[in-house]
C-alpha positions in Angstrom: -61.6 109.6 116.4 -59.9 111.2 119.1 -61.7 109.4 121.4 -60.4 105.7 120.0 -57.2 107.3 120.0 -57.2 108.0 123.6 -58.8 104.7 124.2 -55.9 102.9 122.6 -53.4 104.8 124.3 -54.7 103.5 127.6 -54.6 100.5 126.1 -51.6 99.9 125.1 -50.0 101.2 128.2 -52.1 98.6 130.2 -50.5 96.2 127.8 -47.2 97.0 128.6 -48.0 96.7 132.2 -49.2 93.2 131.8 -46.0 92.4 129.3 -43.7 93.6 132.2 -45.2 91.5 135.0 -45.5 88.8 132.8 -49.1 88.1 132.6 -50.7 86.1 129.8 -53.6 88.0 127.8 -55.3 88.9 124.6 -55.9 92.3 122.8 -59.4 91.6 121.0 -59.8 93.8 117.9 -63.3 94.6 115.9 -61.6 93.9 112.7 -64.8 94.3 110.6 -68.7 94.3 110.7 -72.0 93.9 109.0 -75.3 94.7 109.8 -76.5 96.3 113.3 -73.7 95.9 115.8 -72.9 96.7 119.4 -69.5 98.7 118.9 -67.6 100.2 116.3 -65.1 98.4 113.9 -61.3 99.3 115.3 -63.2 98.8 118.9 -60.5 96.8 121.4 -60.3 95.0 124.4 -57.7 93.4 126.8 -59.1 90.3 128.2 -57.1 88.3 130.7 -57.6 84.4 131.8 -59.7 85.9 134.8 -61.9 88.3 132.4 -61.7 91.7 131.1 -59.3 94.5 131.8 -59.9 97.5 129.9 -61.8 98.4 127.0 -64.8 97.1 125.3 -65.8 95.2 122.2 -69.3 95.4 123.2 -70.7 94.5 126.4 -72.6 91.9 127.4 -72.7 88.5 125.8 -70.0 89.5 123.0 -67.4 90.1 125.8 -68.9 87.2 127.4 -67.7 84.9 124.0 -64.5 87.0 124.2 -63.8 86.6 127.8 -64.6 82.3 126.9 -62.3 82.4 123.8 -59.4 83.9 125.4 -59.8 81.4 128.4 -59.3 79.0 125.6 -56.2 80.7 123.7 -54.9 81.0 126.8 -54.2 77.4 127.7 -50.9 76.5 128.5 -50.7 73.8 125.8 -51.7 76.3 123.0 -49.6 78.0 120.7 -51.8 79.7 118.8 -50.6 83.4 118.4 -53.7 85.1 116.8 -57.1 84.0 116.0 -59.2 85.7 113.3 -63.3 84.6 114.3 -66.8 85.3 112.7 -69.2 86.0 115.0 -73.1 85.5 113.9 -75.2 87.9 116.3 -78.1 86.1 116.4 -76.7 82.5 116.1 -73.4 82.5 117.7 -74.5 84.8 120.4 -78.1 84.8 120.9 -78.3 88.7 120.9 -81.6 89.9 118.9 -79.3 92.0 116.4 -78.9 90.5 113.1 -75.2 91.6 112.5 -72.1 90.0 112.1 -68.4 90.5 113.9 -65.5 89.8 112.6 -63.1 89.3 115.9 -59.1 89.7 116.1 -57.5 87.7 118.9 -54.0 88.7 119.4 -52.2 86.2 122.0 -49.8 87.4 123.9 -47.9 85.0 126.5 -44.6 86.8 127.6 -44.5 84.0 130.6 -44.3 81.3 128.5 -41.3 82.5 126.6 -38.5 80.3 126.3 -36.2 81.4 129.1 -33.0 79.5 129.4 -31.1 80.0 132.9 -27.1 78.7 132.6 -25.2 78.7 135.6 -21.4 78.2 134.7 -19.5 79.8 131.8 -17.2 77.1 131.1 -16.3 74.6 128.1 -19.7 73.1 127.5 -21.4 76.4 128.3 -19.5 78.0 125.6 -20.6 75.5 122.7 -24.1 75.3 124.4 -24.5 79.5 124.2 -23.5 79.2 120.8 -25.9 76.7 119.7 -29.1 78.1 121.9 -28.1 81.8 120.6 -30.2 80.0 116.6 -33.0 79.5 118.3 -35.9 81.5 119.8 -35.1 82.0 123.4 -33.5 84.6 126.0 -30.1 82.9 127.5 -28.9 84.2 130.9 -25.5 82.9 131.5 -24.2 83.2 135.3 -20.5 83.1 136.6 -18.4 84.0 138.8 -15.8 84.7 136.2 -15.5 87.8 134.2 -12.7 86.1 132.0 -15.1 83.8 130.9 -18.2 85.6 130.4 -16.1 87.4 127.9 -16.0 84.5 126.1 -19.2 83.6 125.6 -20.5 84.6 122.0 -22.1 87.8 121.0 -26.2 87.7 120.5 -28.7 89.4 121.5 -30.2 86.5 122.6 -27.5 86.2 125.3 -27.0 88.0 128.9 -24.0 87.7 130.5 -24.3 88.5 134.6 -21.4 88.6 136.5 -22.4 87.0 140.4 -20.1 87.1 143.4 -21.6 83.4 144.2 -23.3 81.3 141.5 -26.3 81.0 144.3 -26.9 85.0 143.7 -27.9 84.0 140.3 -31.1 82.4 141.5 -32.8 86.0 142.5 -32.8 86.1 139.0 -34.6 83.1 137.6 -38.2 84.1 136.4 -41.3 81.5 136.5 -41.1 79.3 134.0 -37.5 79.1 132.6 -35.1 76.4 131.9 -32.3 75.7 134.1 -29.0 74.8 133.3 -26.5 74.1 136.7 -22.9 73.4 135.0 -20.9 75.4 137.0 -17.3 74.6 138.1 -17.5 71.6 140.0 -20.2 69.4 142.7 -19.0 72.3 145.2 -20.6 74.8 143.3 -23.6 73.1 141.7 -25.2 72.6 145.4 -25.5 76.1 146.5 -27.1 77.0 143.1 -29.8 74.0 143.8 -30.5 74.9 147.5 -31.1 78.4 146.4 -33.5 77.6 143.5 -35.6 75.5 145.9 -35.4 77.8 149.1 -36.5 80.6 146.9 -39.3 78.5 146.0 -38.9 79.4 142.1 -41.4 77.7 139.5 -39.0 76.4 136.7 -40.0 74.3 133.4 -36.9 72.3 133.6 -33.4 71.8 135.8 -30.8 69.3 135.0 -27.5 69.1 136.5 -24.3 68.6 134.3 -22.7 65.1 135.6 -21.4 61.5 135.6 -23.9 59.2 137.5 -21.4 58.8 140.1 -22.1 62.7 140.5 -25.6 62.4 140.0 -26.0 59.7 143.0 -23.5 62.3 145.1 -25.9 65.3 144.4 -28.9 63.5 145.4 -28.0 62.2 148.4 -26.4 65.8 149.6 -29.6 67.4 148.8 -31.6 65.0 150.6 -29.2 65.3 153.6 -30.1 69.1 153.6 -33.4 68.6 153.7 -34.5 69.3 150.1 -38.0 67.2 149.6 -37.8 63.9 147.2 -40.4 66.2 144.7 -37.6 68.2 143.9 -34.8 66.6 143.9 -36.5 64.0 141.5 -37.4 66.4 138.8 -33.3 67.0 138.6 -32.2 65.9 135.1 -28.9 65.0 136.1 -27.0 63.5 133.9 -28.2 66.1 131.9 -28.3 65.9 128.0 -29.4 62.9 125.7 -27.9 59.5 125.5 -25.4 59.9 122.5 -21.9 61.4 121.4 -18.5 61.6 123.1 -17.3 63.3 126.1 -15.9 66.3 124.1 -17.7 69.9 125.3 -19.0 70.3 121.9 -21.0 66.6 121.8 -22.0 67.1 124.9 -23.5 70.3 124.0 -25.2 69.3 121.6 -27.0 66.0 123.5 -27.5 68.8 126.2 -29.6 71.1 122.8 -31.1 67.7 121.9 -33.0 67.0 125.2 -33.6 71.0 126.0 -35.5 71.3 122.2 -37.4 67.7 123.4 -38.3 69.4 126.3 -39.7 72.4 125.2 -41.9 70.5 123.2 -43.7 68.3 125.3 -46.3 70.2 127.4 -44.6 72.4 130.4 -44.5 71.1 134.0 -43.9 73.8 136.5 -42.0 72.7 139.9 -44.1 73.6 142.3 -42.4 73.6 146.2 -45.3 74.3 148.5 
């Protein structure tokens, strides 16, 4: 007993390594057993895309099915979160012991998180904060403003950073999120797009708050600084969905519309070789 508990201990702390750099993986539990088996009910494992980490639920062609189920939990298109699965020995396996496994998949995908990135703490940002801070995701809101940063609503769903240029706030984007460029004017949206493509940042989404007389204006600057056509066309800009007024709270929620539409179609990472 004192042995699992060690065991787990390790464990756990490789999970919270994993968590913090943002790695994708399973724990994989013996939940329950019957017969003659290779390891010990409460027996886990941390199993990555790339294989095994640490632990054990096994050996050999168990960890094997493990190592092939977690490839498939893993997938960027599934959002499974755990996966209870009965596992025949002798059929399933092909191992000469007659027993059964019961397996416990815990997924764990702290990159795939919904991370939304706002640069620009004004009008819309304000109702856009306030609608994002129902749902299920982290909200970073950049400015260069602490008067309105204090405005923004309480949650804690919702970072407020204080930046000396918008730009800075793009040392701070992390693979994967959502980004929002609605800062105080064309002026200021530029830098924060040069930044996130000179950085070379993997993002699920950008889109650019903006007329189409803007939008036409941001393009062609971009291009003039040498930004590639790959980038600048995955630029949502106007941003938000085809309805409601010109008021900060419609366009906040058109913004909400097409962010939610967004997150549910499979995720496309920019990628700026």
């Amino acid at each position: 007993m004192v042995q699992m508990v060690m065991n787990h201990i390790v464990l756990l702390r490789e999970a919270v390594r994993l968590h913090q750099e943002r790695v994708p993986f399973c724990i994989v539990t013996v939940a329950d057993a019957r017969g003659s088996i290779p390891q010990e009910i409460g027996a886990k494992a941390i199993i990555r895309r790339d294989g095994l980490v640490c632990g054990t639920i096994g050996g050999g062609k168990v960890e094997t099915r493990g190592c092939e189920k977690v490839r498939e939990l893993l997938v960027e298109e599934s959002d499974k979160k755990m996966l209870l699965e009965r596992v025949n020995l002798h059929r399933d396996v092909g191992m000469t012991c007659a027993g059964e496994m019961t397996l416990l998949y815990e997924v764990f995908r702290p990159d795939f998180e919904w991370n939304i990135a706002i640069f620009g703490a004004g009008h819309v940002a304000q109702k856009l904060c306030r609608l994002l801070s129902e749902l299920e995701c982290k909200i970073t809101c950049f400015d260069t403003r602490l008067e309105w940063l204090d405005r923004l609503p309480e949650s804690s769903r919702l970072e407020r950073r204080l930046v000396n240029e918008f730009a800075d706030g793009a040392d701070a984007i992390i693979r994967g999120a959502f980004v929002i460029v609605m800062t105080m004017g064309h002026a200021t949206d530029i830098p924060v797009l040069r930044a996130l493509w000179r950085k070379k940042i993997e993002t699920g989404f950008i889109g650019a708050l903006g007329s189409d007389s803007k939008a036409a204006i941001l393009r062609r600057e971009l291009r003039e600084a040498g930004l590639p056509d790959e980038f600048i066309d995955r630029i949502r800009c106007p941003i938000g969905e085809k309805f409601g007024d010109n008021t900060p709270p419609e366009i906040a929620v058109s913004v909400l519309a097409q962010l939610v539409r967004e997150r549910r179609t499979p995720r496309r990472l920019l990628e700026d070789k």
